[in-house]
PLY file of the C-alpha trace (Angstrom):
ply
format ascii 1.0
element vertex 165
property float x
property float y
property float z
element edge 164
property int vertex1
property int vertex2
end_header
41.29 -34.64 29.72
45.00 -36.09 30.25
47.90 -34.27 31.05
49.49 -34.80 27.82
46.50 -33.67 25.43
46.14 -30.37 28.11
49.75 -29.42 26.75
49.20 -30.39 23.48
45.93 -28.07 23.30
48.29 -25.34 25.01
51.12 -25.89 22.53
48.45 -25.79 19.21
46.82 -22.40 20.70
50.23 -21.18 21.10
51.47 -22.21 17.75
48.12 -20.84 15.70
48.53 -17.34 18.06
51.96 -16.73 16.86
50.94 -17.72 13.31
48.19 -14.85 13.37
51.10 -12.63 14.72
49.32 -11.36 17.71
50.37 -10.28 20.79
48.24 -12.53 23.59
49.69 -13.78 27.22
48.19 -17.02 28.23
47.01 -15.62 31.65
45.78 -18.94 33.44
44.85 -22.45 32.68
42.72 -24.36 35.21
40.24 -27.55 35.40
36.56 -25.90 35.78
33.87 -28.60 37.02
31.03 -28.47 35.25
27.13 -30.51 34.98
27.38 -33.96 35.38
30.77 -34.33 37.36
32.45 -33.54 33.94
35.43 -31.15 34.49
36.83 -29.03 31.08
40.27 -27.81 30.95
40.43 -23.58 29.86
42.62 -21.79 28.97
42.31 -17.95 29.14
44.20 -15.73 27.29
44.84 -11.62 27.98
45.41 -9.47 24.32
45.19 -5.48 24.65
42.92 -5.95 21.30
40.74 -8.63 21.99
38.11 -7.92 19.26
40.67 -10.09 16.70
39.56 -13.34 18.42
36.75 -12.64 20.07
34.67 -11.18 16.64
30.98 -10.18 16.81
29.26 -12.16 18.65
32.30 -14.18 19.30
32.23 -16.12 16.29
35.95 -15.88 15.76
36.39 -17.34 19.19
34.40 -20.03 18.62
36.36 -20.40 15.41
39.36 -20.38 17.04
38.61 -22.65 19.63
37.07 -25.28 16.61
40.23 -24.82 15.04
41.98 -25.90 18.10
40.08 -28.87 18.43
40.10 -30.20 15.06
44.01 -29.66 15.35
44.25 -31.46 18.07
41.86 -34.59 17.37
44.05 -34.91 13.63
47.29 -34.60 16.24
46.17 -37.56 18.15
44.86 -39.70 15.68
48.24 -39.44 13.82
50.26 -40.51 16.93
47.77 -43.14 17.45
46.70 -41.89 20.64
42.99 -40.96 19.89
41.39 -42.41 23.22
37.45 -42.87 24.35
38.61 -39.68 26.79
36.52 -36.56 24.88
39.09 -33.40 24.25
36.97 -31.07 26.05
38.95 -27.82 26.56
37.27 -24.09 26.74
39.28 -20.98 25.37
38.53 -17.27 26.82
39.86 -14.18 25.71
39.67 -11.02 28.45
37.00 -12.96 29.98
34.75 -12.81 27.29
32.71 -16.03 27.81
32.20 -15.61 31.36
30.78 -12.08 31.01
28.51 -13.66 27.75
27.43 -16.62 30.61
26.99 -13.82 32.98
24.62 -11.47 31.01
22.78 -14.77 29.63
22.07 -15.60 32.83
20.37 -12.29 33.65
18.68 -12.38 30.42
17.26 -15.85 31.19
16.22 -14.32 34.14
14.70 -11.74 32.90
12.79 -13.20 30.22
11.15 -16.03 32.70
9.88 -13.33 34.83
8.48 -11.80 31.93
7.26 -15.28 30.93
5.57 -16.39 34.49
3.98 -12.84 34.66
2.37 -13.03 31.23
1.49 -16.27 30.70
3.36 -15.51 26.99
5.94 -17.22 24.78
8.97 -15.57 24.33
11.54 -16.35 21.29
15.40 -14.50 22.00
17.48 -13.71 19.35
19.51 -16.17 17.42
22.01 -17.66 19.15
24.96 -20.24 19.21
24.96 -23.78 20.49
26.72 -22.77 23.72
24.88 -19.70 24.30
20.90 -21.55 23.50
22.93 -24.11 26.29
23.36 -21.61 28.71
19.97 -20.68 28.37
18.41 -23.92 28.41
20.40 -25.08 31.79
19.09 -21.95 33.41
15.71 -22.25 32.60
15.19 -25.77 32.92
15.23 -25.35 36.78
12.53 -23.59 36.97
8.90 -24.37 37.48
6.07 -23.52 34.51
8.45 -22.77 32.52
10.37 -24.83 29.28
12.46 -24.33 26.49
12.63 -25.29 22.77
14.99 -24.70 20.20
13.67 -23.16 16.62
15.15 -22.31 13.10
18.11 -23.89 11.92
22.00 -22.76 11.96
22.78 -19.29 12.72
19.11 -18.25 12.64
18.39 -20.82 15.30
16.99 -19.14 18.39
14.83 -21.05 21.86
11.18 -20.14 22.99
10.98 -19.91 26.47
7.51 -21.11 27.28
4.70 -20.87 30.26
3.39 -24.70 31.16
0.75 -25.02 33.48
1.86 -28.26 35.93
0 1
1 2
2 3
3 4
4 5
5 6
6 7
7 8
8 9
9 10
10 11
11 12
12 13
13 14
14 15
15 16
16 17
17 18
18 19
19 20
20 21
21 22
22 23
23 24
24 25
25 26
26 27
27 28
28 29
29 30
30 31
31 32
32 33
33 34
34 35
35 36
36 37
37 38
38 39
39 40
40 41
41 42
42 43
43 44
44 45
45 46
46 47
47 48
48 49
49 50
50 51
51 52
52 53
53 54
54 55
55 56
56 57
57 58
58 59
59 60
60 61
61 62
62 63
63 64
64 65
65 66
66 67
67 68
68 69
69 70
70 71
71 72
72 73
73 74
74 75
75 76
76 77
77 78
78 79
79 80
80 81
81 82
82 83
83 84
84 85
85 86
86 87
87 88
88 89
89 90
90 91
91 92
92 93
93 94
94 95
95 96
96 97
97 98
98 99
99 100
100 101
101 102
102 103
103 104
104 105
105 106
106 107
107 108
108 109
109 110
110 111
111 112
112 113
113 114
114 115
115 116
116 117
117 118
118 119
119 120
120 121
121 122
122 123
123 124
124 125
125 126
126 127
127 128
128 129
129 130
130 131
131 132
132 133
133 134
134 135
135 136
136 137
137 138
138 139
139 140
140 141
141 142
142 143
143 144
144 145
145 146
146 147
147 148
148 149
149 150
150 151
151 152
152 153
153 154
154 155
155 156
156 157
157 158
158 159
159 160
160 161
161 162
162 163
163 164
C-alpha cells in the first residue's frame, strides 16, 4: 500500500474515532510482512476502555476496521485514484489481535496434539474469517493433519482432521 492511501487510512480512522467521541492515541503504525512476501500496513491504537472497539469477540473491531476500508475504497474511487494496488491495512486496539493470534496459535496447538494422539476429528467453535485463517496457516504445516471449514456465516467453524499419508 502507497504512501498516500497509508495517510488517508490514518486520516479516516482518525476522523470516525473523533466522531464516536472517544478518547484513543494512535500508538504506532508500521509495515508488518506477512505470507507470500505481501506486507500490510497497521495501525495500533491505545484507549483506557478498549471494550468500545474491540466488542465480544472483536466484532466491533472488525466492524471498525470494514468501515475503514469501505471508506477508504469510496475515497479513492471518487478521486479517481482506485489502483490494481489492494488497500490492505490491519487495525489493533491494546493489542488485541496479536494476543487473539497468540492464544489461536496455542489452541491450534493444542487441538493437533489432541488430534495426532487420538486419531479423532475435532470441530472449534465458530469463528471469523481471520481467526478460521489463523488456524488454517498453523495447521496446514503439519503432517497427518488438515483442515476444513463448516457451517456458514457466524456459525462457521473448521474440523481439524487426522490423515493417514
Amino acid at each position: 500500500m502507497n504512501e498516500e492511501n497509508q495517510k488517508l487510512v490514518k486520516r479516516l480512522v482518525i476522523e470516525l474515532i473523533d466522531v464516536m467521541g472517544l478518547d484513543v492515541e494512535i500508538e504506532e503504525e508500521r509495515i508488518e510482512d506477512i505470507e507470500g512476501g505481501e506486507s500490510v500496513y497497521t495501525i495500533s491504537l491505545k484507549t483506557e476502555d478498549p471494550s468500545l472497539l474491540i466488542g465480544q469477540y472483536g466484532a466491533n473491531l472488525q466492524s471498525f476496521q470494514h468501515l475503514v476500508g469501505v471508506m477508504t475504497r469510496k475515497k479513492l474511487l471518487e478521486q479517481g485514484e482506485i489502483e490494481s494496488e489492494e488497500i490492505n491495512f490491519n487495525i489493533d486496539v491494546n493489542g488485541y489481535k496479536k494476543q487473539k493470534k497468540e492464544s489461536l496459535i496455542k489452541l491450534a496447538d493444542t487441538i493437533a496434539s489432541q488430534v495426532l494422539y487420538s486419531k479423532n476429528s475435532v470441530a472449534l467453535r465458530p469463528m471469523s474469517s481471520y481467526e478460521r485463517k489463523i488456524i488454517h496457516t498453523e495447521i496446514s504445516a503439519r503432517k497427518n493433519l488438515a483442515t476444513e471449514s463448516m457451517g456458514e456465516d457466524i456459525m462457521r467453524r473448521i474440523v481439524i482432521k487426522y490423515v493417514e499419508e
